[in-house]
Phi, psi and omega in degrees: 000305164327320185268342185275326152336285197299301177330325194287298194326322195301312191262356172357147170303191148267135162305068202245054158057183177314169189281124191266174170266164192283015208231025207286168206261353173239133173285325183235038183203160189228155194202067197263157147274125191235171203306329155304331181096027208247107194286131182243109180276082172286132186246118182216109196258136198282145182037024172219157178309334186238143162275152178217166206249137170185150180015248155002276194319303176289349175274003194254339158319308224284303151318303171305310156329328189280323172273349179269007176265336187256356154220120198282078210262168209294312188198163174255158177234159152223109185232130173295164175247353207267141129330300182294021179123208184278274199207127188270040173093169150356155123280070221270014162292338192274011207246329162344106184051046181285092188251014191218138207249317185257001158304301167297330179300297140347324165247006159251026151288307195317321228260313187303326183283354158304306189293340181288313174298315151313303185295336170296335181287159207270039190241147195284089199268163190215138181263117163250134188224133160274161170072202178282133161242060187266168160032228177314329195283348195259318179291312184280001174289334189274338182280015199236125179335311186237180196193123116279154201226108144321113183315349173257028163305149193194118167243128157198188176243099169280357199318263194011296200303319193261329166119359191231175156275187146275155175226052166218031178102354200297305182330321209254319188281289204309314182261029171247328187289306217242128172343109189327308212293322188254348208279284203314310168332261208320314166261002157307321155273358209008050191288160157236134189233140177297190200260351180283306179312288182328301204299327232269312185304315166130359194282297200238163196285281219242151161218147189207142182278162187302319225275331181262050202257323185301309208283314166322307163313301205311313190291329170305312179285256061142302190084032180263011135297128183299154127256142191266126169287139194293138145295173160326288223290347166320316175294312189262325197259032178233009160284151180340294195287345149304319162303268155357274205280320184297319196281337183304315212307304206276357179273328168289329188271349161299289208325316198283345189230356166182152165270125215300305204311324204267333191247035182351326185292315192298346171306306205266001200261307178306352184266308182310326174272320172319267191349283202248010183330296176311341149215112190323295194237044150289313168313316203265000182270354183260015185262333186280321184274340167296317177286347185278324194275346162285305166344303184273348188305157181284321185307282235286321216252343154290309179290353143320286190313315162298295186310347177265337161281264245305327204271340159305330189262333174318304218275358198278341175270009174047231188201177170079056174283140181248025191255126154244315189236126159247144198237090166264142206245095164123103186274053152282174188330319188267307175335280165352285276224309183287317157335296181297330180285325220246331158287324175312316176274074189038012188270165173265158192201110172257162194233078184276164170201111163012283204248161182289285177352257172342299183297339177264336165259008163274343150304327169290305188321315213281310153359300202281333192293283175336286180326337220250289196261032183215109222268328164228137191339296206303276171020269163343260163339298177316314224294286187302271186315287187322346199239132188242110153298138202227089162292351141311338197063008199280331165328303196331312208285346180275319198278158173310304178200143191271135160221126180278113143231062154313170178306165176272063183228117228269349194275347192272346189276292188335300215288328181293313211287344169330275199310330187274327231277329201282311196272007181268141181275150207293145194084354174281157215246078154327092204253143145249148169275034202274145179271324184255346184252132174301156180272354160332288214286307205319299176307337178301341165289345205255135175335322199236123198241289333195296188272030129285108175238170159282143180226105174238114131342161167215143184265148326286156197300320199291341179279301179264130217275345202274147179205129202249143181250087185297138152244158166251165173300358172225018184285150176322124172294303178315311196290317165290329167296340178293270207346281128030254198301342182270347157268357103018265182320325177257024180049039158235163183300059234268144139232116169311128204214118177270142191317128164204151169310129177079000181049222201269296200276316175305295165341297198268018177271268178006307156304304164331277195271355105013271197317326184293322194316300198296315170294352152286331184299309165302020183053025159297123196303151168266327169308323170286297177303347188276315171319322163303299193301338176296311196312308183282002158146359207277145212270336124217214180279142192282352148316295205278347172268342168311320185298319182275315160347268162159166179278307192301341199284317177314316175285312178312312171294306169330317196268319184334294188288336166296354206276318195275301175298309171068211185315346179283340152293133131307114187308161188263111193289188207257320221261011161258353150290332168303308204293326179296333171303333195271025161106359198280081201255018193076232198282324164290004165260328179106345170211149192197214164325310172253184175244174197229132187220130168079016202060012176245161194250149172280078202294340179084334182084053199274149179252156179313161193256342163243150186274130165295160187270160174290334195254351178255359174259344160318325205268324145344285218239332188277001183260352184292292182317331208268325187285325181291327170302290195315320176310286191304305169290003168248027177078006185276301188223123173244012169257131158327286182310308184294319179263352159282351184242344173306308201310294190293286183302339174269333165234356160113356176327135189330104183297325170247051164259011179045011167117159192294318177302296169354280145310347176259000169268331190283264205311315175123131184289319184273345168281312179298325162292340167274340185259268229289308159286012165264295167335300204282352139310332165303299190232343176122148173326341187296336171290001164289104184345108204292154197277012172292359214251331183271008168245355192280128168244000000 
């Protein structure tokens, strides 16, 4: 009975003051009065699900201001009328192919004197917010006197993420309001915090459940609300020389997680507050041209282009996933890991393996996970009971969908899909995670063909978002699309992928670390090729992704694709088949190039011993591109756009070269085809331009 109580509680209407009329004089605002005189201003953005801030909107705030400055109410509310929360930030479409500076400046001057008008008005105002409060939406919660918080309330500034900062005076309210020390972390990273953290900090008065929101508003116009006040130390740590000695601190520590060249913004936000922290409203006209000039940077406007494939590969998983119980079969490193993941997203999952072992640590691992993303015990707990080890195997026969992640050895998958194929119940979804065997070869044992597909994963899973969903010429149409939609459901990313070797991401890894292979046989420093490829944006050295990858694993994809490919490979030197024989298999041995404690590789803290050449990061980076032109003219991925955000979500490729196609368009196509034919002069035909190039803009 207690949970169906709680369920009514749970879904409470929003508390959003009198009932407004339907016929108000505003398209994305509601605009009431209540028996106090007190105005309650619903932000309800005409025809979407989210609110989101953008031109249009704010010039019709600037209007609602104008009449509550000429009629005057006791006090203000500000409330989403959206279910999903306040206000989710920007629009960020209004942000798109932006090139010109002082044009953006000039309209996020306009958008700043609402908000500035807002913070002027002479009535006592209070932001109550549910939900997501990011970015812009946080900034008009700071321009309002007082802040209540609903307990499922998230507050942060993702701008970083995008390559910018806030900009909407956010710079300036957040770090006079909240302790410098904790207020800039919070938009250096763009971290997001629950509403406890926020009250603790001081960004919001109060947290309350929706059933006391009435009582709360009251206490606010009223003034019997504590409001949390800036300390002392707030005062001493925002003088000059103060400033001064903290932004070196925070520029060393920007440092260590990006380089000011590829990444400016967190660069430019410590120089705005070093500067002008000590006075407001210097801070805030040099926060409108610091943004603008970040706007037009090539960084801002890819990652603008990456969030828009991400919201593009989102829509490729379409929607109505019917997967509930998942059974995956063999808890090694990738299994396990996926096992965990797909239970942390409410699915239920039994998990089998030969052995207890292998099952038992991937319980710990998921244990470990869960703590790390999962904001409450009980969570955690829920977590946990959803992932069931099934040493019986007894799952098959229930689940919705099978994922094989066995060893890459094709007689041992056969042997399995034997044994499984008779107890699954109809309709159910064969997945394998094999990275390296065509589903060609898989299928020829099984009865039902039809319900084989690929679900390939990338390591690690809690990281990397993308899982490419392999078909063959005779897979289910229907069964792909579940397929589709259940990665979706689990919150990753699908690319649709037709079976070829190596699919999509591996086909452009593979060359990458292959070629570091061949520059160690040249006697290259291993310090240096990893230096490179990080100088060119990559998150590490294709040395230090062999090790996490696995070496045995490295070979395998290798010889596959040399079987197919042949010269188009880099060859495999003898002495790295040795080192997998003698077992030095990278980071699941504790040795692989480097040696790895904790799951890291121990690097020593070594700096390259030499600068890499312009030409060892071409020979790197330019076979990526040259492999995504191939993909695409043989139709294996047939979007562009779609194979720059797999590239990016799988392996983590530099995000603001915006994707290997990308960059060869950024860069020039007769420059790349031309560099890439001096190579294979240089070095051998594997550097020959794929003829996909003379049709690619």
């Amino acid at each position: 009975m207690d949970s169906q109580i709680m369920d009514v509680l749970g879904d409470r209407v929003l508390e959003l003051g009198p009932k407004p009329d339907a016929a108000g004089p505003y398209r994305n605002f509601k605009l009431t009065r209540d028996a106090d005189g007190v105005a309650w201003l619903l932000f309800d953005r005409e025809g979407t699900s989210a609110n989101t801030l953008s031109a249009d909107l704010i010039e019709e705030l600037d209007k609602v201001l104008a009449e509550l400055e000429g009629h005057r109410p006791t006090g203000l509310v500000i409330r989403s009328a959206k279910k999903s929360g306040f206000i989710a930030g920007a629009d960020v479409n209004a942000f798109r192919g932006a090139t010109d500076v002082a044009a953006v400046e000039a309209e996020i001057g306009r958008a700043h004197a609402v908000i500035d008008r807002l913070e002027a008005l002479r009535v006592p105002s209070v932001a109550v917010i549910h939900g997501f409060c990011l970015g812009g939406g946080l900034e008009v919660a700071l321009a309002c006197q007082m802040r209540i918080a609903i307990e499922d309330a998230r507050f942060g500034f993702p701008e970083v993420m995008l390559g910018l900062h806030p900009g909407l005076g956010g710079t300036v309210r957040l770090t006079q309001l909240v302790n410098p020390m904790q207020a800039m972390p919070l938009m250096l990273t763009g971290k997001t915090i629950d509403a406890r953290k926020a009250k603790s900090l001081g960004l919001v008065d109060a947290v309350t459940q929706e059933r006391h929101v009435l009582n709360a508003v009251k206490d606010a116009v009223s003034g019997r609300l504590t409001r949390a006040r800036p300390g002392p130390l707030n005062s001493i740590l925002s003088l000059g020389p103060v400033r001064g000695l903290l932004a070196g601190r925070m520029r060393s520590e920007a440092a260590k997680a990006a380089p000011e060249v590829h990444y400016p913004a967190p660069y430019a936000l410590i120089d705005l507050w070093e500067k002008h922290g000590g006075d407001k409203r210097a801070m805030l006209d040099a926060e409108k041209a610091s943004f603008a000039r970040l706007m037009v940077t090539p960084t801002a406007q890819n990652l603008i282009r990456v969030f828009f494939l991400r919201e593009q590969m989102k829509k490729l998983a379409g929607s109505g996933n019917k997967i509930k119980h998942v059974h995956v079969i063999g808890a090694g490193a990738m299994g396990g890991d996926i096992a965990a993941w797909c239970a942390g997203q409410d699915m239920r999952v039994t998990l089998a393996d030969m052995k207890p072992e292998p099952i038992a640590g991937a319980l710990k691992r998921a244990a470990d996970l869960y703590g790390k993303i999962l904001r409450k015990r009980t969570s955690v707990r829920d977590a946990l009971d959803r992932l069931m080890p099934d040493m019986q195997a007894e799952g098959v026969r229930n689940a919705d969908l099978i994922i094989e992640a066995v060893p890459e050895k094709l007689e041992l998958k056969q042997k399995v899909y034997a044994g499984l194929e008779p107890k699954m119940k109809p309709g159910a979804i064969l997945a394998t995670n094999t990275s390296s065997i065509p589903l060609q070869d898989l299928r020829s044992t099984l009865q039902k063909p039809e319900r084989l597909l690929g679900l390939h994963f990338f390591n690690p899973v809690s990281r990397l978002q993308l899982v490419e969903v392999v078909s063959h010429d005779g897979t289910d149409a229907q069964l792909l699309k579940e397929a589709l939609a259940f990665v979706g459901a689990i919150d990753r990313l699908p690319l649709p992928v037709k079976s070829s070797p190596g699919f999509l991401v591996n086909r452009a890894l593979t060359p990458y670390m292959l070629e570091a292979m061949v520059m160690l046989d040249e006697k290259i420093d291993k310090t240096v090729i990893d230096a490179a490829a990080k100088k060119f944006g990559m998150p590490m050295g294709p040395i230090e992704l062999a090790d996490q990858v696995g070496l045995d694993i490295c070979l395998d994809v290798g010889d596959m694709l040399r079987s197919k490919f042949g010269d188009m490979l880099p060859p495999t030197p003898v002495w790295l088949r040795e080192k997998v024989a003698r077992g030095e298999l990278g980071r699941k041995t504790g040795k692989g190039f480097y040696t790895w404690k904790d799951g890291k590789a121990d690097t020593g803290g070594m700096t390259a011993i030499a600068e890499p050449s312009v030409e060892m990061i071409d020979r790197l980076m330019l076979p990526m591109s040259n492999v995504c032109v191939a993909c695409r003219r043989e139709g294996i991925v047939d979007n562009a756009d779609v194979i720059d955000g797999a590239v990016i979500f799988g392996t983590g490729y530099a995000p603001f070269r915006g994707g290997p196609l990308n960059y060869a368009r950024t860069r020039g196509v007769e420059n790349v085809v031309s560099t890439l034919e001096a190579l294979t002069d240089k070095f051998g035909k594997r550097f020959t331009p794929d003829a996909g190039w003379e049709s690619f803009k």
